[in-house]
C-alpha positions, -999 to 999 in steps of 0.1 A, spaced: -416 488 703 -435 478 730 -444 438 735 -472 426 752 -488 388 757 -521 381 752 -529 379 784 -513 415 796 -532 432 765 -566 413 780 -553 430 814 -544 467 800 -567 469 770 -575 504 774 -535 516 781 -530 493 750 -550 517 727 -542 549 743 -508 540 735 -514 532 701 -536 565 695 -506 586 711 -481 571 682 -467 540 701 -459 507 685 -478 481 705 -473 448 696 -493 415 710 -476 382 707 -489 347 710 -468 322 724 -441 351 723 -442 355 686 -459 391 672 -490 379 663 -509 415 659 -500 451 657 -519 475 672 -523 513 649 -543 541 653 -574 547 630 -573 576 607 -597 603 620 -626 613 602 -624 641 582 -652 664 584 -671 673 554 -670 710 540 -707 719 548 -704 743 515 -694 709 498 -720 695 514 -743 719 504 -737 719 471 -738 680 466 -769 675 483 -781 704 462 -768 684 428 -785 651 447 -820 670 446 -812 681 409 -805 651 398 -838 634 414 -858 657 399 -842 651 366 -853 613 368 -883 623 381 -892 635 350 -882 610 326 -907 589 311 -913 551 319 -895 528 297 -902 491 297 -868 486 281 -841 482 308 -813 503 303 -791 469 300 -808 460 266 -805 495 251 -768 494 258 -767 459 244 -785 470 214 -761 502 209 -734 474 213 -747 447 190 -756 476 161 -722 494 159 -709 526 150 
């Protein structure tokens, strides 16, 4: 595990993270104490584009679905609350 003060990590940022990207432990201390691990970042993932497809395709369903309900002045919290309040 590699050590570093503040002050060299100020000095060797960029080292620093290629290090860390590459698998290495880096490790900054503060008045020789660890005070912060460096770790890579998990990569992105890239989307499916047939998953992507078919979501945005269910998105644009779905709008047009709402789209065609009708205007209620009731909000949907005070319909729930009266299903709640009547019972089964």
């Amino acid at each position: 595990m590699a050590r570093y003060s503040v002050v060299e990590a100020k000095n060797n940022l960029s080292a620093l993270i290629d290090a860390a990207q590459s698998g290495g432990d880096v490790v900054i201390t503060r008045h020789g104490k660890p005070a912060v691990k460096m770790v890579p970042v998990d990569p992105v993932v890239d989307i499916d584009p047939e998953w992507a497809a078919r979501r945005d395709a269910e998105m644009a369903r779905l709008a047009k679905l709402r789209a065609s309900m009708p205007f209620s002045p009731v909000s949907s919290v005070d319909i729930i609350r009266q299903m709640r309040d009547e019972g089964p």
